[in-house]
C-alpha positions in Angstrom: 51.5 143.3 146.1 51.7 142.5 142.6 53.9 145.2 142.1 56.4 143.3 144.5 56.0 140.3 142.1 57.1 142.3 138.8 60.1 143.9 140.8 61.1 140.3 141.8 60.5 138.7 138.8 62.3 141.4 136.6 65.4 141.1 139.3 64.9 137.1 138.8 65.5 137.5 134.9 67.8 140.4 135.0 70.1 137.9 137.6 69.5 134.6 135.3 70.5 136.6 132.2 74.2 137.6 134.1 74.8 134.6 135.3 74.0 133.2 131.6 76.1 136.0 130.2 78.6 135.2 132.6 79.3 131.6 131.6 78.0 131.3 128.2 80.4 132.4 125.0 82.4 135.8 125.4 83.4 137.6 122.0 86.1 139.7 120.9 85.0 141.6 117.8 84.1 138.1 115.6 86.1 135.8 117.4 84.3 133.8 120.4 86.4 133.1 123.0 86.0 129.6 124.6 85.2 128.6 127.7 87.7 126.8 130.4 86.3 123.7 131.9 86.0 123.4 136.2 88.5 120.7 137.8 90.6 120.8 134.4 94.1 121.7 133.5 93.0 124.4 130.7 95.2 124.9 127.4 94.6 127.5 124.6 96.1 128.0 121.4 96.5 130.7 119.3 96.6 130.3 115.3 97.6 132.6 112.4 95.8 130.6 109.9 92.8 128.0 109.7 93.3 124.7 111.9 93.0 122.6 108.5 95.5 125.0 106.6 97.6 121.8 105.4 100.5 123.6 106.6 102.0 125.8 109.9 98.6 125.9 111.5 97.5 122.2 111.0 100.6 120.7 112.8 100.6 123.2 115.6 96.5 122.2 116.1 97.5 118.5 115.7 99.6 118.8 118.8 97.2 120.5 120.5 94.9 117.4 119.5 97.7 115.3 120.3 97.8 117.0 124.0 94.3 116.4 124.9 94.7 112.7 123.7 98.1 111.6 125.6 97.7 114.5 129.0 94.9 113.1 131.2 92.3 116.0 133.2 93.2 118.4 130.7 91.1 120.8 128.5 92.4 122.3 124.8 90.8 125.1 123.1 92.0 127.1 119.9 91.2 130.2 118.3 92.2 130.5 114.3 93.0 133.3 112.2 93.9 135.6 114.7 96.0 138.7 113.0 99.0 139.9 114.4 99.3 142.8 116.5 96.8 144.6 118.5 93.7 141.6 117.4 96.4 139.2 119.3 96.4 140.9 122.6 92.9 141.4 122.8 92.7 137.7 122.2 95.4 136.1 124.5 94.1 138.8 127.2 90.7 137.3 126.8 91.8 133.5 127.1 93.7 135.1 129.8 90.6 136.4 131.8 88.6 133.0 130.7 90.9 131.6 132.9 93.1 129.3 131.1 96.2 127.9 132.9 98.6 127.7 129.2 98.3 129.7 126.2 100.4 128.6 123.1 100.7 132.1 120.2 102.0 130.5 117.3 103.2 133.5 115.2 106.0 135.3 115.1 104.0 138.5 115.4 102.1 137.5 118.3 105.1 138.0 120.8 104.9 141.6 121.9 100.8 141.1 122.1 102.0 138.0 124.5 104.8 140.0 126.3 101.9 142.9 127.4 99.7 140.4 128.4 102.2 137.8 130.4 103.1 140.8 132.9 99.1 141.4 133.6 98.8 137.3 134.1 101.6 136.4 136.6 99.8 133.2 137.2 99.3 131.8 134.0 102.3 130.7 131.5 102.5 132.0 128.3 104.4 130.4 125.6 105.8 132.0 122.4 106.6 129.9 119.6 109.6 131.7 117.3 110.4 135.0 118.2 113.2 135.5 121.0 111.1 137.2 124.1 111.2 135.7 127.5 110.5 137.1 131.2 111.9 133.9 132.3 108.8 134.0 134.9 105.6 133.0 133.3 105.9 134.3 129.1 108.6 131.7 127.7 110.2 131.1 124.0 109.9 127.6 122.1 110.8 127.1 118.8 113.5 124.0 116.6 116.1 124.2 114.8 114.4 123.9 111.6 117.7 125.3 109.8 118.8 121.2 109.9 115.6 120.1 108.0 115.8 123.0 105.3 119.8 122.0 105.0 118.9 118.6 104.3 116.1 119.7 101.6 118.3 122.3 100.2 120.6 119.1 99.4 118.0 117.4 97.8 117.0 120.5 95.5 120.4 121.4 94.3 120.8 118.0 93.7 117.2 117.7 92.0 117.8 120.7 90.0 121.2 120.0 88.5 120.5 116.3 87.2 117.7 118.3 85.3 120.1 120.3 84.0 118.5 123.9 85.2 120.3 125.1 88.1 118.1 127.4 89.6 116.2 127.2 92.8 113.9 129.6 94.1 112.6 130.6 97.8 109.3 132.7 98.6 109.8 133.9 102.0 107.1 135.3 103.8 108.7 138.1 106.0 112.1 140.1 105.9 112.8 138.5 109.5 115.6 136.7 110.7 113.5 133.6 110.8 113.2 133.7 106.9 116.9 135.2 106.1 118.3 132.1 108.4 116.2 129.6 106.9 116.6 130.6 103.3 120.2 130.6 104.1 120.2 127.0 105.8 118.5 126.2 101.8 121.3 127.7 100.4 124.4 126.1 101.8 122.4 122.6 101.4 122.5 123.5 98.1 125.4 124.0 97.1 126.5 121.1 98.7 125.4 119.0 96.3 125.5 122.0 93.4 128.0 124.4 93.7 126.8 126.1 90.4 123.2 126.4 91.5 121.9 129.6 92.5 118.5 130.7 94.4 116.4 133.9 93.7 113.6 134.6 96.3 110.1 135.9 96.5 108.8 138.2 99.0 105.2 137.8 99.7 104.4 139.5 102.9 101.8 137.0 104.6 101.9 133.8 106.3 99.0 132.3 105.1 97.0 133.1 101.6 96.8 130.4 99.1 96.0 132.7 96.4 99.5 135.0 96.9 101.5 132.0 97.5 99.9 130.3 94.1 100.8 133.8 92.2 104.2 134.2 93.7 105.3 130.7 92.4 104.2 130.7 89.3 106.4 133.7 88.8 109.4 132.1 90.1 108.6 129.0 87.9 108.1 131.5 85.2 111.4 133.2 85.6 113.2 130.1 84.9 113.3 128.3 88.6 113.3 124.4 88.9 112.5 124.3 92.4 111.0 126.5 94.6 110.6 126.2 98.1 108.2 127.6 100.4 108.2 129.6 103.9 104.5 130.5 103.9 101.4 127.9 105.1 100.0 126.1 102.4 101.0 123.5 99.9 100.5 125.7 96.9 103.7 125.7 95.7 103.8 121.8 95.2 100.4 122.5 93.2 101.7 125.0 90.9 104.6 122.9 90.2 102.8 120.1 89.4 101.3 122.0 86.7 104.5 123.3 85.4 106.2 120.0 85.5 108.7 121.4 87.9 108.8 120.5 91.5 107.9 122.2 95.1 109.4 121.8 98.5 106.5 122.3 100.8 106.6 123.0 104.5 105.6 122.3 108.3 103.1 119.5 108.4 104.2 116.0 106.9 100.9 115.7 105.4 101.8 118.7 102.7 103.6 117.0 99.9 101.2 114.6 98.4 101.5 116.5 94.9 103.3 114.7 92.0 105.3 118.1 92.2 106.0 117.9 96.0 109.9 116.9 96.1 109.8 116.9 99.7 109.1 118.8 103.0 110.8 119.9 106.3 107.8 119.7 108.6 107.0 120.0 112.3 105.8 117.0 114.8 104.7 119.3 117.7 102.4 117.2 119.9 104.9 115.3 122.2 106.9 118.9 122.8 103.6 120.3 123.7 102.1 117.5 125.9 105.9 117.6 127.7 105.0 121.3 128.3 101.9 120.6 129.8 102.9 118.3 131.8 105.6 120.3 133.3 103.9 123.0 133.9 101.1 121.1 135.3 104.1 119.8 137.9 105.8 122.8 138.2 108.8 121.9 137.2 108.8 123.8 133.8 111.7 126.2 133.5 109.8 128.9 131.6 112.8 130.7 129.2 114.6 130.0 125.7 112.9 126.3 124.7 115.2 125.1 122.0 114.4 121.6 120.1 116.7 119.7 117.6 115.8 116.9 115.9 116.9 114.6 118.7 113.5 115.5 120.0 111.7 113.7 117.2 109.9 116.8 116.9 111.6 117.7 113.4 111.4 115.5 109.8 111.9 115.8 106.2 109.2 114.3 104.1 110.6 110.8 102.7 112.9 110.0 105.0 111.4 109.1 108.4 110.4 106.4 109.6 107.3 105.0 108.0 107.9 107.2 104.9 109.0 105.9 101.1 110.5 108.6 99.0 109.0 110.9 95.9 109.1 110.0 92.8 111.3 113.6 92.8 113.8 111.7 95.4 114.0 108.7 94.7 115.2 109.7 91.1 118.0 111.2 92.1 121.8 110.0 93.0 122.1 107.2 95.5 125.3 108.9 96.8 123.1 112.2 97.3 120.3 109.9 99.1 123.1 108.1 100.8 124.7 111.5 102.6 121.0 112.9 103.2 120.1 110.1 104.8 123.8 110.2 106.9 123.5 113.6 107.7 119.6 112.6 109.0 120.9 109.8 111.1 123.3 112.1 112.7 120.6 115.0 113.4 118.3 112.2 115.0 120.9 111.2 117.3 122.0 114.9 118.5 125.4 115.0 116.3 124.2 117.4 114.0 122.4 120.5 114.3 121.4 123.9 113.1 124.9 125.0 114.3 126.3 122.3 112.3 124.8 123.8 109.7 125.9 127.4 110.6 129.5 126.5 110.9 132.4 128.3 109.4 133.8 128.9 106.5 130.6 130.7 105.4 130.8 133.4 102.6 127.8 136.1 102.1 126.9 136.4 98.0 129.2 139.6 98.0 132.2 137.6 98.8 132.6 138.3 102.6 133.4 136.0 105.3 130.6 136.1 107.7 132.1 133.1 109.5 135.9 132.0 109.6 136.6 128.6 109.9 136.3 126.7 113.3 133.6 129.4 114.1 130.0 128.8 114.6 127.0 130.2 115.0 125.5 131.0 118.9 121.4 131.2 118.9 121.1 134.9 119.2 123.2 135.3 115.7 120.4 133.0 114.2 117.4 135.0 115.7 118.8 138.6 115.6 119.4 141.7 113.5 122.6 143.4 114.7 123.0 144.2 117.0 120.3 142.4 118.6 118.3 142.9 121.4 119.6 144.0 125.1 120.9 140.9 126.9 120.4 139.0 123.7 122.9 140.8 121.3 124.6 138.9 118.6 127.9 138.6 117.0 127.5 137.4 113.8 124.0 138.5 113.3 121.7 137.2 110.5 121.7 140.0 108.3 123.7 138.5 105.0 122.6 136.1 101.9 124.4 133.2 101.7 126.8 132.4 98.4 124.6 131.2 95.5 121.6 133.4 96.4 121.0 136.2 93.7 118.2 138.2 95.7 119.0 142.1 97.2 118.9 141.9 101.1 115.7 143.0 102.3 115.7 145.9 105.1 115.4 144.8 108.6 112.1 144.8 110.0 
């Protein structure tokens, strides 16, 4: 008899201890995967860097935040300095299994991870934020047209380095991906816009996110005789390091980046109401899952200084009024939907060898801003983003 009772009671634990198992925190090598909440519309995200990276990270998690405030019965969840490649597809298979209804991957290198894991999840909807992948099923692209925001700054640059008499501008670029080769080419026909004798070297670092590299890398532009040096990685460093060089830093993605004395200003990112229109959709199913492509009409997009609520730097606010004056035209125009990134990609446009990439009355279509030639199937490109733009003095990089 009392041998019945051990049995049973063993069973008993052995049962509670599942079932605990079962509901209580999964983990994927260190990360812990969260759990999805009954009777809720469930939302994960998936970040490169930490939440609170004062950069890319920080305004994706803010629209997440911004999501769960303004979309009522839903849940949101994140998981933060996730690498790329195979530690991503572990991870978004996870969320996957945990049951969530969205997931958000908000790197570039996350997009084949997501692609793998979309087909095993036909009920779920993945989106992919950069990149150019869709199954126009359930694994979507979303990105914006950045390229008018960096334009815009580029202006203010050329414009802030030639009234200091040191035309020289500088870019550390993260990655030798289309992403970076289009943006650093939107910075360079701002800049000679307003500085036609200005030129722009640029940095390679090879990360997204690490505050001592990006720190290190602009400090060597600085050093090599560069007035202003923009940013394509996560944090504010570069404003920081130009501070202390008495030089000035164009920061990136989240408004709240350019507080530093140096910060001359920053194209940032307003994600929440693109994301809570996502969720709602989806939630409705009327979401068209595809290529989910945002301007500045969207009120998604904004260049530190100028929006609404904003005074300009000390850097700005020193400069021309004419150059403040067509900025702030050019702004007006984006906001409204008569401007855009191909506006900005519009011909004439020479490479720095002398070549016409675009004749005039030409522009740009989206897969000749997101490919490599010759692009990929269904998706090939024209023009193709593989070319410097006039002014810039750095070697191409080779595709990757």
């Amino acid at each position: 008899m009392k041998t019945h009772i051990v049995w049973r009671s063993l069973a008993f634990v052995l049962i509670l201890a599942f079932a605990l198992s079962a509901c209580g925190p999964e983990k994927v090598g260190n990360f812990e995967i969260p759990n999805v909440e009954k009777d809720k519309f469930n939302v994960a995200m998936v970040l490169i860097g930490p939440h609170d990276d004062g950069g890319w990270s920080q305004a994706h998690y803010e629209g997440l935040e911004y999501v769960k405030a303004n979309v009522p019965n839903v849940n949101t969840a994140y998981i933060e300095n996730v690498p790329e490649g195979a530690d991503s597809e572990q991870i978004i298979r996870a969320l996957a299994r945990k049951g969530f209804n969205l997931i958000f991957a908000t790197s570039f290198g996350f997009m084949d991870a997501m692609e793998v894991v979309a087909s095993e999840y036909p009920d779920i909807t993945f989106i992919h934020i950069s990149g150019y992948k869709s199954n126009s099923k359930n694994f979507g692209n979303l990105f914006g047209g950045m390229e008018t925001m960096k334009y815009l700054a580029g202006m203010l640059a050329g414009a802030r380095a030639k009234m200091d008499g040191n035309p020289k501008l500088g870019y550390m670029a993260t990655f030798p991906s289309p992403e970076e080769l289009r943006l650093g080419n939107a910075i360079a026909l701002g800049m000679r816009k307003t500085c036609p004798e200005c030129t722009m070297d640029v940095r390679w670092i090879n990360t997204w996110h690490d505050p001592i590299i990006e720190k290190e890398a602009s400090a060597s532009l600085f050093d090599a005789g560069v007035q202003v040096v923009f940013t394509g990685a996560d944090t504010p460093a570069v404003a920081d390091v130009a501070t202390e060089k008495g030089k000035w830093g164009v920061t990136y993605d989240w408004s709240g980046s350019c507080k530093a004395a140096g910060c001359l200003t920053a194209p940032y990112w307003v994600w929440g109401s693109i994301y809570a229109k996502i969720t709602r959709e989806v939630i409705d199913g009327t979401y068209k899952v595809g290529w989910d492509y945002f301007d500045a009409d969207s009120g998604a997009l904004g260049l530190y200084g100028f929006m609404e609520g904003e005074s300009l730097t000390k850097g700005e606010a020193e400069l021309p009024p004419e150059v403040i004056a067509e900025v702030k035209d050019l702004l007006a125009k984006a906001l409204k939907g008569e401007f855009n990134r191909f506006d900005v990609f519009s011909g004439p446009i020479k490479d720095n060898q002398g070549n016409m990439i675009i004749p005039a009355g030409e522009k740009f279509k989206q897969a000749d801003l997101d490919q490599f030639p010759p692009g990929a199937p269904g998706l090939e490109c024209e023009y193709c983003m593989q070319w410097w733009a006039e002014g810039i003095t750095a070697e191409l990089p080779k595709a990757q």
